[in-house]
Wavefront OBJ file of the C-alpha trace (Angstrom):
o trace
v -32.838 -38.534 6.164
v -32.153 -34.980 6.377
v -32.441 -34.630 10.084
v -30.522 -37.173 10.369
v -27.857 -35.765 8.408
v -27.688 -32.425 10.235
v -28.011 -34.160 13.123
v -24.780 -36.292 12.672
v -22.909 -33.360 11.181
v -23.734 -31.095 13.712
v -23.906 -32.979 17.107
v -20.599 -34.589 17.572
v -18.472 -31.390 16.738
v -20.237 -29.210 19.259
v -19.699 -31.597 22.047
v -16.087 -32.235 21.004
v -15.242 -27.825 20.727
v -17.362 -27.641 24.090
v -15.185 -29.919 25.764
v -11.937 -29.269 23.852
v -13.041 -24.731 24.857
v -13.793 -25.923 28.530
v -9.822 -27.774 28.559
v -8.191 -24.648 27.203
v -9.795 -22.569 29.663
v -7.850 -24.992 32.310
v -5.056 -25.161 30.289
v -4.216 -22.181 28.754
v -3.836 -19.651 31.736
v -1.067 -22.082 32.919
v 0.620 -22.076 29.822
v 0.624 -17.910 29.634
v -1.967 -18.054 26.534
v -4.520 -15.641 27.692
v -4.971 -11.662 26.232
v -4.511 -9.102 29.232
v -6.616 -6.230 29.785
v -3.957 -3.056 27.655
v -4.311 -0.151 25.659
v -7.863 -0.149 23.979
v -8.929 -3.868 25.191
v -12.149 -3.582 27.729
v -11.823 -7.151 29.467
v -10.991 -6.666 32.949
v -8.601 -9.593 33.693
v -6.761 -11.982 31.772
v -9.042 -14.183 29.087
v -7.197 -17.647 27.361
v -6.781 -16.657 24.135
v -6.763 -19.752 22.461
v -10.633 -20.965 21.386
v -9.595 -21.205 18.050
v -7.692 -24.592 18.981
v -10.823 -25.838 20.213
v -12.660 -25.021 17.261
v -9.950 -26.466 15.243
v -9.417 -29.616 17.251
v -13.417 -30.233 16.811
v -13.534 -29.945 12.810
v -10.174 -31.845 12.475
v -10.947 -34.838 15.069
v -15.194 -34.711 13.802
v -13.430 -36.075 9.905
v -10.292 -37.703 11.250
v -12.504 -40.163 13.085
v -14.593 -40.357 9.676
v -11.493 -40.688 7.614
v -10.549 -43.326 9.599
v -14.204 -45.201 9.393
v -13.467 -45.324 5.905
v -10.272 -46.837 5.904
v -11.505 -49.228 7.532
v -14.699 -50.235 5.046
v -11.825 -49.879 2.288
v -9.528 -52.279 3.736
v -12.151 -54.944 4.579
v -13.790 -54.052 0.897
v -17.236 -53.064 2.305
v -16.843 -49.209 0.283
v -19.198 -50.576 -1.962
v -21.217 -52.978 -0.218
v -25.446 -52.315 0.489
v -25.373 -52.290 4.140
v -21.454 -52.293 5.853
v -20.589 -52.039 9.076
v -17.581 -50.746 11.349
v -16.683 -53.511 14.434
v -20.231 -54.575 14.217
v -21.762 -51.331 13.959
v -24.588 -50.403 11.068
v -23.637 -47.706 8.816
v -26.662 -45.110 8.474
v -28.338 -46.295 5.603
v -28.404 -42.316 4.608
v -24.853 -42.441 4.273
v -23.840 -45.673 2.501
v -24.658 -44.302 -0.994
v -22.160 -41.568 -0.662
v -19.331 -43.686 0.866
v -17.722 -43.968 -2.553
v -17.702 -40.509 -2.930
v -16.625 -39.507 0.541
v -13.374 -41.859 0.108
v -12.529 -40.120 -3.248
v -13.265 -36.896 -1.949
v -11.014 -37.220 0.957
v -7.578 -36.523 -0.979
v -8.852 -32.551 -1.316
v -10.741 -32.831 2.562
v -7.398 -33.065 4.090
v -5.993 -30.590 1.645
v -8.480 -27.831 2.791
v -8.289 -29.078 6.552
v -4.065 -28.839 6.569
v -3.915 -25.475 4.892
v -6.469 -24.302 7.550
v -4.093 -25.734 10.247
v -1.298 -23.714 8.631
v -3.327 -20.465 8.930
v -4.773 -21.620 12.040
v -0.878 -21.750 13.588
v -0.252 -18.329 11.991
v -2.781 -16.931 13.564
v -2.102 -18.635 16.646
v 1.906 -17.292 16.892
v -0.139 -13.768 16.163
v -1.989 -13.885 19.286
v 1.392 -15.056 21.827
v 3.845 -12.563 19.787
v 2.150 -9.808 16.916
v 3.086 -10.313 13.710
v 3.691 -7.695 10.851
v 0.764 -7.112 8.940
v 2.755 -7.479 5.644
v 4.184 -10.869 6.443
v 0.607 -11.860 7.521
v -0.925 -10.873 4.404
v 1.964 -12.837 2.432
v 1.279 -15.562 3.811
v -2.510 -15.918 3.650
v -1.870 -14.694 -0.125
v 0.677 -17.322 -1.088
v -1.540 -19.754 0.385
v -4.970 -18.632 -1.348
v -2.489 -18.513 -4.385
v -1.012 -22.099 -4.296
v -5.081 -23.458 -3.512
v -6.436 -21.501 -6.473
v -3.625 -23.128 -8.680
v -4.756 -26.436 -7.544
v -8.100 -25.640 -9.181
v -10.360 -23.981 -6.463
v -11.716 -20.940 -8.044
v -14.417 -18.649 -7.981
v -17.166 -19.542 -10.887
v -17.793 -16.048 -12.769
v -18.615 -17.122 -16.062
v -15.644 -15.507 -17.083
v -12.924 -17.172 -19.666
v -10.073 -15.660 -18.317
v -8.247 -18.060 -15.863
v -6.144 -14.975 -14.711
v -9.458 -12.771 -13.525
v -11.146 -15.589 -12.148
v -7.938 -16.639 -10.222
v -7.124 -13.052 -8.911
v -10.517 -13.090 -7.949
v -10.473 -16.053 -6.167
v -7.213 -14.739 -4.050
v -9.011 -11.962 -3.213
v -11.760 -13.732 -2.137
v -9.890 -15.444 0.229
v -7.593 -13.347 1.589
v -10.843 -10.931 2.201
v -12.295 -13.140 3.881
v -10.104 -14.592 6.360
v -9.515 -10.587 7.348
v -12.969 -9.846 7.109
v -13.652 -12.349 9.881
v -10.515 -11.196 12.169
v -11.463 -7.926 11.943
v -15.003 -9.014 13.041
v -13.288 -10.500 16.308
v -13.824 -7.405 18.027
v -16.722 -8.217 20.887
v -17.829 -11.136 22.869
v -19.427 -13.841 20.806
v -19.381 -11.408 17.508
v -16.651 -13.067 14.987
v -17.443 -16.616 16.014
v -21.391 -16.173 16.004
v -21.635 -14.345 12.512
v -19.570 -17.504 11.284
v -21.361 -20.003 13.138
v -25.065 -18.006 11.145
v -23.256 -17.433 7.799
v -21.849 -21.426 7.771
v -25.459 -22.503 8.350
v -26.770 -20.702 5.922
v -24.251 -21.393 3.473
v -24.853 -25.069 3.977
v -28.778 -24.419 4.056
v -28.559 -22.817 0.566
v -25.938 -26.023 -0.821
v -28.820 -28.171 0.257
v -31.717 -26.623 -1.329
v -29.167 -26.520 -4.301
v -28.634 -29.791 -6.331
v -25.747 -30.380 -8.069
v -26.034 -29.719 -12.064
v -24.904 -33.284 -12.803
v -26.174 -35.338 -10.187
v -29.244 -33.368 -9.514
v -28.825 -34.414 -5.653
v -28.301 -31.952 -3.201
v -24.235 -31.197 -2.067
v -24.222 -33.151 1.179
v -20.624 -33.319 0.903
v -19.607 -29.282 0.907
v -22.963 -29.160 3.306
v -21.472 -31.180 5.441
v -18.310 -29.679 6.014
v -20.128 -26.685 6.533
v -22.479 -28.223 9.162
v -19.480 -29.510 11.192
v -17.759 -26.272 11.300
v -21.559 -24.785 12.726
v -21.186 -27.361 14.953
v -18.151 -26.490 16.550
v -18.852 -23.054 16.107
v -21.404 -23.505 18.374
v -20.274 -25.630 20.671
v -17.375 -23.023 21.818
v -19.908 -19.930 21.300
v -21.011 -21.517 25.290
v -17.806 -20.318 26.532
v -17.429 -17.144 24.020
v -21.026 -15.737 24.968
v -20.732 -12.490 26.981
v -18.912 -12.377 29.249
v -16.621 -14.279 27.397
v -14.653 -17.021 29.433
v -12.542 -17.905 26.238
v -11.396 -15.693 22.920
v -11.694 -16.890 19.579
v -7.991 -15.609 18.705
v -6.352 -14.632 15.957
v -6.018 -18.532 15.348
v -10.118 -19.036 15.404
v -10.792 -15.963 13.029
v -8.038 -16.937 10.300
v -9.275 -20.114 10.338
v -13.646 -19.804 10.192
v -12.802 -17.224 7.749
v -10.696 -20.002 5.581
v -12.680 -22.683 5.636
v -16.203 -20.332 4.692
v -14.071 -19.099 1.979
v -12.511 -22.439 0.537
v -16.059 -23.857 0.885
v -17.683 -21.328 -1.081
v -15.511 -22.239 -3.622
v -15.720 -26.310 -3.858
v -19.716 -25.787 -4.041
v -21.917 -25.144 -7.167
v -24.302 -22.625 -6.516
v -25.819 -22.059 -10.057
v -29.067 -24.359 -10.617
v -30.101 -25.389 -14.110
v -33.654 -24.224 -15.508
v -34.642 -25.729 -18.870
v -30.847 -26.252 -19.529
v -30.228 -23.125 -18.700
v -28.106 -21.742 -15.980
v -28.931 -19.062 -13.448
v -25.888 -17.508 -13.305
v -26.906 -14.980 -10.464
v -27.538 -17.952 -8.317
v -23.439 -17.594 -7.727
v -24.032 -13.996 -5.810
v -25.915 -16.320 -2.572
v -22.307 -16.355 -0.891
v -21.882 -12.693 -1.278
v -25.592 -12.416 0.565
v -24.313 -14.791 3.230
v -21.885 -12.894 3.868
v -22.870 -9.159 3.043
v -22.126 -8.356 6.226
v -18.388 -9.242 7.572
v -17.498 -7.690 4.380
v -19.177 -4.518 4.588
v -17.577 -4.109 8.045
v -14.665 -5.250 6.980
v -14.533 -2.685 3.972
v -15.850 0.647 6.184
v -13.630 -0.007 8.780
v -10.600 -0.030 6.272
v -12.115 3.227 4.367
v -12.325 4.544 8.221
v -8.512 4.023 9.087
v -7.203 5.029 5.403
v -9.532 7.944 5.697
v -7.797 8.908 8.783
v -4.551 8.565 7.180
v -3.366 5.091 9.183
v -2.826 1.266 7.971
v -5.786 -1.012 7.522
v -4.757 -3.170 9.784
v -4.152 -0.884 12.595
v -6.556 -1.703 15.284
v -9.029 0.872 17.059
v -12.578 1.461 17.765
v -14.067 1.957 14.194
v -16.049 -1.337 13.686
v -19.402 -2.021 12.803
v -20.108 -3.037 15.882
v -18.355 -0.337 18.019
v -19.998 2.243 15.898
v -23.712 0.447 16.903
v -22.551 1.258 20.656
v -21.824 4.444 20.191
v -25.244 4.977 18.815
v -26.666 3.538 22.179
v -26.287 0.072 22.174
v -25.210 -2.339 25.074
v -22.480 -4.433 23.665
v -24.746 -7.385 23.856
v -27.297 -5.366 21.702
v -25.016 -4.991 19.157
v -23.965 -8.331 18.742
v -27.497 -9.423 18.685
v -28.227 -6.627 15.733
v -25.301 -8.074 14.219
v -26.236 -11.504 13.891
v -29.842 -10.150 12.782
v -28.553 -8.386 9.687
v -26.345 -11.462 9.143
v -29.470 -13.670 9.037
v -31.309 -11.384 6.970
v -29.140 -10.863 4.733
v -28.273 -14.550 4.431
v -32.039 -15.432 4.163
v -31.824 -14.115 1.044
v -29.894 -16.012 -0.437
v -31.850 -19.157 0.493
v -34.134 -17.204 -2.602
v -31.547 -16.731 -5.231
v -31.889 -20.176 -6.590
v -35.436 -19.975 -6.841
v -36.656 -16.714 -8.572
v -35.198 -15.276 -12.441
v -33.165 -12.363 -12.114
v -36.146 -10.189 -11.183
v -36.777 -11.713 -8.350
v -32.879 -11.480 -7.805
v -32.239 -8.306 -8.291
v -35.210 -7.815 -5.606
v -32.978 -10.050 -3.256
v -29.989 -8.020 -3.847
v -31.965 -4.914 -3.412
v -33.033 -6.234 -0.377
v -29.383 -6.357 1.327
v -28.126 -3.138 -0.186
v -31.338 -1.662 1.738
v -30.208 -3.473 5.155
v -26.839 -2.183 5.215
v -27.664 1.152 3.611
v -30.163 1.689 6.419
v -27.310 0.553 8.788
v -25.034 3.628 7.508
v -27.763 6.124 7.314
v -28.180 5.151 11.187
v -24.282 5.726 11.739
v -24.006 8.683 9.675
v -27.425 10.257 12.228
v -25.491 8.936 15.149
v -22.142 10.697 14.212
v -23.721 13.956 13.435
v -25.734 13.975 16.620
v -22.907 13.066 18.489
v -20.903 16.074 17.064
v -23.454 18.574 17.761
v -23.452 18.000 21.362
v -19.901 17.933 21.324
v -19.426 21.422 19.455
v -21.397 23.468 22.313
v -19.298 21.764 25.273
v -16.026 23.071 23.612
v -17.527 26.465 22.830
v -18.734 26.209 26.941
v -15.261 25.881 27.406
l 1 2 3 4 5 6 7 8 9 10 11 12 13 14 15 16 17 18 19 20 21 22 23 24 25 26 27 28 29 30 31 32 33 34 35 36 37 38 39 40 41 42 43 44 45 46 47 48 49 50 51 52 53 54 55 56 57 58 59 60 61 62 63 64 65 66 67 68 69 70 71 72 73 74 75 76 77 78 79 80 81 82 83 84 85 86 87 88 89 90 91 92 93 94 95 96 97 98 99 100 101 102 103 104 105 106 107 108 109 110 111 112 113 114 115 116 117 118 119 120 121 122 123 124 125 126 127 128 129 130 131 132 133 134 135 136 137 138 139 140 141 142 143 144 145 146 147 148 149 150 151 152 153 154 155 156 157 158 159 160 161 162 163 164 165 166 167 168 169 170 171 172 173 174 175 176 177 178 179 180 181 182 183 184 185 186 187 188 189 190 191 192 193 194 195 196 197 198 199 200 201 202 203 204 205 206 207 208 209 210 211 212 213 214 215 216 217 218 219 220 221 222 223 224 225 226 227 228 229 230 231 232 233 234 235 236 237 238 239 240 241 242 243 244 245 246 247 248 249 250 251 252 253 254 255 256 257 258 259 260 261 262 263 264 265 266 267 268 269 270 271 272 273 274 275 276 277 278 279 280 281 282 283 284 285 286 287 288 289 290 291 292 293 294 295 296 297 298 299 300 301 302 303 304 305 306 307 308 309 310 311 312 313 314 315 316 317 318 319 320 321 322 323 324 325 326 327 328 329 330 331 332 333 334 335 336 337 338 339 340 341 342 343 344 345 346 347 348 349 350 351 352 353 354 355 356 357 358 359 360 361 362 363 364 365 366 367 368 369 370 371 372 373 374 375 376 377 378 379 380 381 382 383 384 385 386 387 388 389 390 391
């Protein structure tokens, strides 16, 4: 059953962002979406900038073709029957126990998938004409605002609606900038995602539901399909890079990890009780984007310029100047993101020992990560100072 599952979540979105990343690579060149080799960019000719409507198009079509199976089983009143079909075709007996749920859930599915699209087209009018960082950040906040008013919202254990919802904001708007920032080298932004949603859905489930005591196939699933196409345009995103994420395919994965973070339940009940730092396995998950995310801010305010000013001071630039091929450093990157996230496959399972041993674990990983920077920078500096005195 579980194979199966993965299988059918996972499958027909990577075929459908393949195909949809190998049309805007026709397409897109002719229609003057492509990023040109300026300033700081490396790329030696034009790349289509527009992967992210692949990625999109994959996700979107993978439940709109589900949606629609299920209008159809409502209107000829098989939702509820043992084994229904669609024009003659057998419903996976895995599935039919959930179609219930799956047609009340769908009201907040479309929800999530239209306020992706709106980011989604932000970020897309970003990458043909840049946008002011404030008005960006407006946006993406007035958006995480209106969502978390709706009810999706960080579980902290915490009474006050006000923390928990600023929280929950935050948590959104970090992310979706966490994983735009990370957009910064073939195959980086879109790979980390494609390793943290897996995970993610790994950990939802090994986690059953409180009330149901059934693992969260539906959350998991959403999950899975966004792997899927994840993966499926990661063919044409692998170095060299025939195809860009965008600004539309960062704002988006960076959304939808975020929003599904929050419509899961990652605390597990032990002899009634909760264990309440099962909620830290996203953070694990996705240690990583967000410690890039936050050095390379502390970097540029450091240096007395705006976040959101690009340059060179990313975790994974800073792993090249240490030695790397950019290749290497992607590959490092998605190691610490799966080591980090492997942890959190734990949380669930151990008392807060063995927690805080998990947690330990990741501060260690990206502590050793700095102390290798820090080396690299001083070295680097020291063979510097004698060529200017040489001068």
């Amino acid at each position: 059953m579980l194979v199966s599952f993965i299988l059918a979540t996972v499958v027909p979105p990577m075929v459908l962002a393949y195909l949809g990343g190998w049309l805007m690579r026709c397409v897109a060149p002719r229609l003057g979406w492509v990023d040109r080799p300026e300033g700081r960019k490396i790329h030696s000719r034009p790349i289509p900038t527009s992967g992210g409507l692949a990625v999109w198009a994959a996700v979107v079509g993978v439940f709109a073709l589900g949606q629609a199976g299920l209008a159809w089983l409502k209107a000829t009143g098989q939702l509820d029957a043992t084994m229904p079909t669609i024009a003659g075709l057998p419903i996976p007996q895995f599935a039919v126990p959930h179609l219930p749920g799956l047609w009340a859930q769908s009201g907040n599915l479309w929800m999530l998938l239209g306020a992706g699209t709106m980011l989604m087209l932000l970020g897309w009018l970003d990458d043909r004409r840049p946008l002011d960082w404030r008005f960006r950040l407006a946006v993406e906040t007035l958006l995480a605002a209106v969502l978390v008013a709706l009810g999706w919202r960080l579980s902290l254990f915490i009474e006050n609606p006000w923390i928990t919802g600023a929280a929950s904001v935050l948590w959104i708007v970090g992310l979706v900038n966490a994983f735009n920032m990370l957009d910064n080298m073939d195959g980086l932004s879109a790979g980390v995602a494609a390793i943290a949603s897996a995970m993610l859905g790994a950990v939802l489930l090994m986690t059953p539901n409180p009330q149901s005591q059934e693992p969260q196939f539906f959350v998991a699933g959403f999950l899975l399909v966004l792997t899927g196409a994840l993966v499926g345009f990661l063919w044409h995103n692998r170095p060299p890079a025939r195809l860009f994420l965008g600004d539309a395919g960062s704002y988006l994965v960076g959304f939808w990890i975020a929003m599904a973070t929050l419509s899961a339940t990652f605390v597990v009940l032990e002899d009634g009780q909760p264990k309440r730092h099962a909620i830290l396995a996203p953070l694990c998950v996705l240690a990583v984007p967000i410690y890039d995310m936050i050095t390379v801010v502390a970097i540029r305010l450091r240096a007395g310029r705006s976040p959101f000013e690009g340059d060179r001071s990313h975790l994974s630039h800073r792993l090249v100047e240490l030695g790397m091929s950019r290749p290497q450093a992607v590959g490092v990157i998605y190691l610490l993101t799966a080591t980090c996230g492997l942890g959190a496959l734990l949380l669930h399972q151990v008392d807060m020992t063995g927690a805080c041993v998990v947690l330990l674990l990741v501060v260690c990983v990206l502590v050793v990560i700095g102390i290798l920077e820090s080396a690299g920078r001083k070295q680097r500096m020291e063979v510097s100072e004698p060529s200017e005195k040489a001068r």
